[in-house]
C-alpha positions in Angstrom: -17.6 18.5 -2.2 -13.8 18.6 -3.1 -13.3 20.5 0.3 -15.3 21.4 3.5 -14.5 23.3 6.4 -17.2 23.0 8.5 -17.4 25.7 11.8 -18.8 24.4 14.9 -18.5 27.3 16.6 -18.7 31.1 16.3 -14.7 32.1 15.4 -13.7 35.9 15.9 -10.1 35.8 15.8 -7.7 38.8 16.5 -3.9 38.6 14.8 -4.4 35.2 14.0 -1.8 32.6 13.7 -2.2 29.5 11.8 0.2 26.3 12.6 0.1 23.3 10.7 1.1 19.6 11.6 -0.2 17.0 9.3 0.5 13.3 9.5 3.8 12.8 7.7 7.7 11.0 8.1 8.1 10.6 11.3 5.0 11.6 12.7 6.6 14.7 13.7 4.7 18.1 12.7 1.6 16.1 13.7 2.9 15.4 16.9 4.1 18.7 17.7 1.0 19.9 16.9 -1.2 17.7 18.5 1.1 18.0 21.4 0.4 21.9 21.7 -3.3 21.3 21.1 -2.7 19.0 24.1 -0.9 21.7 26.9 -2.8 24.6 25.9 -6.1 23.1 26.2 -6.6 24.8 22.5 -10.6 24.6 21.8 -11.7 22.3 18.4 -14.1 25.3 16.3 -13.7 23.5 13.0 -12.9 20.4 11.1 -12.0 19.9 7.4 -13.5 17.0 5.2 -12.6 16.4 1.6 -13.1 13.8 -1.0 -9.1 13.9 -1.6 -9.0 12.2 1.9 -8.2 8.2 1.6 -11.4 6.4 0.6 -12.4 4.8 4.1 -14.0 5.4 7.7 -12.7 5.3 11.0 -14.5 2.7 13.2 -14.3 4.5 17.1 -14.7 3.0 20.4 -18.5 3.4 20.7 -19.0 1.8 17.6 -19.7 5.0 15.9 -17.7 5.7 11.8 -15.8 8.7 11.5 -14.7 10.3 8.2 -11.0 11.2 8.3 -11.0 14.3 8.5 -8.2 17.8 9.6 -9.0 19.7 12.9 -8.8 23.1 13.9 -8.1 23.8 17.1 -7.9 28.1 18.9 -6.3 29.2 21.4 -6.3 32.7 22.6 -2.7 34.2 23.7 -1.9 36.4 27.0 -1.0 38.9 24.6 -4.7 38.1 22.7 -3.8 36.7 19.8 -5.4 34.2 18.0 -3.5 30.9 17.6 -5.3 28.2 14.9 -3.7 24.7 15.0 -4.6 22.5 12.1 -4.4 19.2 12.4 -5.7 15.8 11.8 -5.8 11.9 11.0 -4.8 12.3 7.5 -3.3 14.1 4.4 -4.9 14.0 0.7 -3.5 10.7 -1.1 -3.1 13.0 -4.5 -0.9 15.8 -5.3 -3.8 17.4 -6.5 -6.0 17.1 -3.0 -3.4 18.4 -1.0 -3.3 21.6 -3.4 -6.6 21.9 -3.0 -7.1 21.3 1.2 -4.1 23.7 1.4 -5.3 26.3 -0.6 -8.7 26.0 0.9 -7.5 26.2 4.3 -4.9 29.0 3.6 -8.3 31.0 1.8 -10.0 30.7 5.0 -7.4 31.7 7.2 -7.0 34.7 4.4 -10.4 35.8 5.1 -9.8 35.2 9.1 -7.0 37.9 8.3 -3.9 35.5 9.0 -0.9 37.7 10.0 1.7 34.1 9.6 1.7 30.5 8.9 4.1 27.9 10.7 3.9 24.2 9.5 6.4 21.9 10.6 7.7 18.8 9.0 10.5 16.5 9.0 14.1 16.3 7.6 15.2 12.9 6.9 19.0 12.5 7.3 21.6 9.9 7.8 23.7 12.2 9.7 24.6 10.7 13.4 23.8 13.3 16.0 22.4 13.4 19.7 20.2 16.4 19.2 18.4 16.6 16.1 19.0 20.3 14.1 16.2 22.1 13.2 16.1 24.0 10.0 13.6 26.3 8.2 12.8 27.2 5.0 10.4 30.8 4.7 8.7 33.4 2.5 10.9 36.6 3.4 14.3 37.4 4.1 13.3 39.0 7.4 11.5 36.2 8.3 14.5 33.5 7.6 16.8 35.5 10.2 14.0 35.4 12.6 13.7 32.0 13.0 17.7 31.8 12.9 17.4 33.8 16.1 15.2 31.3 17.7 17.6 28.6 16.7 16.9 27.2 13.2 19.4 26.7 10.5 19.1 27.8 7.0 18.0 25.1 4.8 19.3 26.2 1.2 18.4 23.4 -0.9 16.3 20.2 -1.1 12.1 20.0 -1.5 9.4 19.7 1.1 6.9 17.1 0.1 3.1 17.5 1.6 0.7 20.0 2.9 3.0 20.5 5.4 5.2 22.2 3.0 2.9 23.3 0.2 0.5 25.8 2.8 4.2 27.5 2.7 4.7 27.9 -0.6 1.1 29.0 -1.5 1.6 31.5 1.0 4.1 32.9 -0.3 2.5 33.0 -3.5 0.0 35.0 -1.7 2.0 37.0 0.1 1.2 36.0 3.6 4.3 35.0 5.7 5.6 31.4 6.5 7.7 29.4 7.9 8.1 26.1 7.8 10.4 24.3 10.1 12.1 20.9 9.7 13.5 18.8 12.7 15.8 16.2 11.7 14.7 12.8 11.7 16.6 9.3 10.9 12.9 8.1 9.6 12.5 4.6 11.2 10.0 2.2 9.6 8.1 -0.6 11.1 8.3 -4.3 9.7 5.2 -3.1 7.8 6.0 -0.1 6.4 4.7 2.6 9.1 6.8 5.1 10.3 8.0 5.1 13.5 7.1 8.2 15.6 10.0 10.4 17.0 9.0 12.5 19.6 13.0 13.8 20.3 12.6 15.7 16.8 9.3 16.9 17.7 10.5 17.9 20.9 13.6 20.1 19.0 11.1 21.3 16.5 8.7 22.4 19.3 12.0 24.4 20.9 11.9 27.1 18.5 8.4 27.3 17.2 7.2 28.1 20.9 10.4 30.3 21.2 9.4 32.1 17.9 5.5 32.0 19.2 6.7 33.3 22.7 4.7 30.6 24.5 5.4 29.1 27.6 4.6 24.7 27.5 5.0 22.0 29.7 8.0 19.8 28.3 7.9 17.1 30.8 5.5 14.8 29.1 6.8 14.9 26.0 10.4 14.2 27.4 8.8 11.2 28.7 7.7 10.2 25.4 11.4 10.9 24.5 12.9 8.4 26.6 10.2 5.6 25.9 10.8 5.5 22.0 14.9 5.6 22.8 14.5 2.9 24.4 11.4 1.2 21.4 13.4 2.6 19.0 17.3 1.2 20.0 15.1 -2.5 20.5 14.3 -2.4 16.6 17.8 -1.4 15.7 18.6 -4.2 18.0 16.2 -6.6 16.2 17.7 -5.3 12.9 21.1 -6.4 13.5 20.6 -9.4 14.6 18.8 -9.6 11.5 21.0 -8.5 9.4 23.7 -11.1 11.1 21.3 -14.3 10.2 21.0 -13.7 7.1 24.5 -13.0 6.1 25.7 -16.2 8.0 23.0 -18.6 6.8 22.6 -16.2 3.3 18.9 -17.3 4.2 16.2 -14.8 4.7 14.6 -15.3 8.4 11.1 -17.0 9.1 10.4 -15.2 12.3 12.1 -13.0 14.6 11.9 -13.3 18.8 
């Protein structure tokens, strides 16, 4: 089994849209993602398995193991369309697994008759700014100044590293549209390496994709999650300087930090 997607219930989409939000910097196409999932009461009809996935088990709160594992989520529009979110609790640890899971997914969502693909993703910057930008990167022309409507800026150079950017490119390869939209992100790490989640750029991200999607969601939760990782976030800048001033007036490296 190099990759699985497993139905657990009968799927009959109409104009379907797939949107994709991995785990990646920032947290922030997974929590966009995730968050829609969340408002829209979207229904799980299928999950995705693969050997590419990191080699362990998730332990849950009844005791039970869990294979990582992506999710897809439907919901069904006003204007009946058919709305797929894929997410999940992990990307492929090799470049060569997340070809594969992204080509496998985008072949499935082929043969559901996909009309577009969204994914969003992060854009790492050290730019100051109080509102993060969003840009976009897509697979037509038309498609670019669409999203330009809808408020993203063109993004005319760099790569996109991940699923989250690769399900655009083999799109395009197949000639399916996509659009893949990047909020920026300063990229905070933990003391241990993790990323720190930012909820304002997947709040900015979530602007236009539910502009572009024409849906109506319920921002006040996830402004509250805004203002609760200012204030996380400004405490480990905090921590950092103070940090940063030990060790340049002792020219020792700290034991511990309070």
């Amino acid at each position: 089994m190099n990759v699985e997607i497993k139905m657990l219930k009968e799927f009959a989409p109409s104009q379907l849209i797939l949107i994709c939000g991995l785990p990646g910097t920032a947290y922030i196409g997974k929590l966009s993602v995730d968050y829609l999932i969340q408002q829209l009461k979207a229904e799980l009809v299928g999950e995705v398995y693969s050997k590419y996935f990191p080699p362990f088990v998730v332990i849950k709160e009844d005791g039970l193991v869990e294979l990582l594992r992506n999710e897809l989520h439907q919901f069904k529009s006003e204007s009946g369309r058919t709305i797929v979110f894929l997410s999940g609790n992990s990307q492929a640890y090799s470049p060569e697994g997340q070809y594969e899971i992204a080509e496998a997914v985008l072949e499935w969502a082929i043969n559901n008759g996909v009309q577009r693909i969204y994914s969003v993703a992060a854009y790492v910057t050290e730019r100051t700014f109080e509102a993060p930008n969003v840009y976009c990167t897509t697979t037509t022309l038309a498609l670019r100044e669409e999203a330009k409507v809808h408020g993203a800026q063109l993004l005319d150079n760099g790569i996109i590293g991940g699923e989250n950017g690769i399900i655009t490119g083999l799109a395009k390869k197949k000639n399916v549209e996509g659009v893949c939209l990047l909020a920026e992100t300063h990229g905070y790490l933990t003391s241990t390496g993790e990323y720190v989640i930012d909820p304002r750029a997947a709040k900015a991200a979530l602007k236009v994709l539910t502009s572009m999607l024409n849906l109506k969601v319920d921002m006040e939760p996830m402004e509250k999650q805004v203002v609760q990782m200012d204030e996380a976030i400004a405490k480990l800048v905090e921590i950092e300087r103070r940090i940063r001033e030990e060790m340049t007036a002792s020219g020792k490296k700290p034991a511990y930090v309070t």
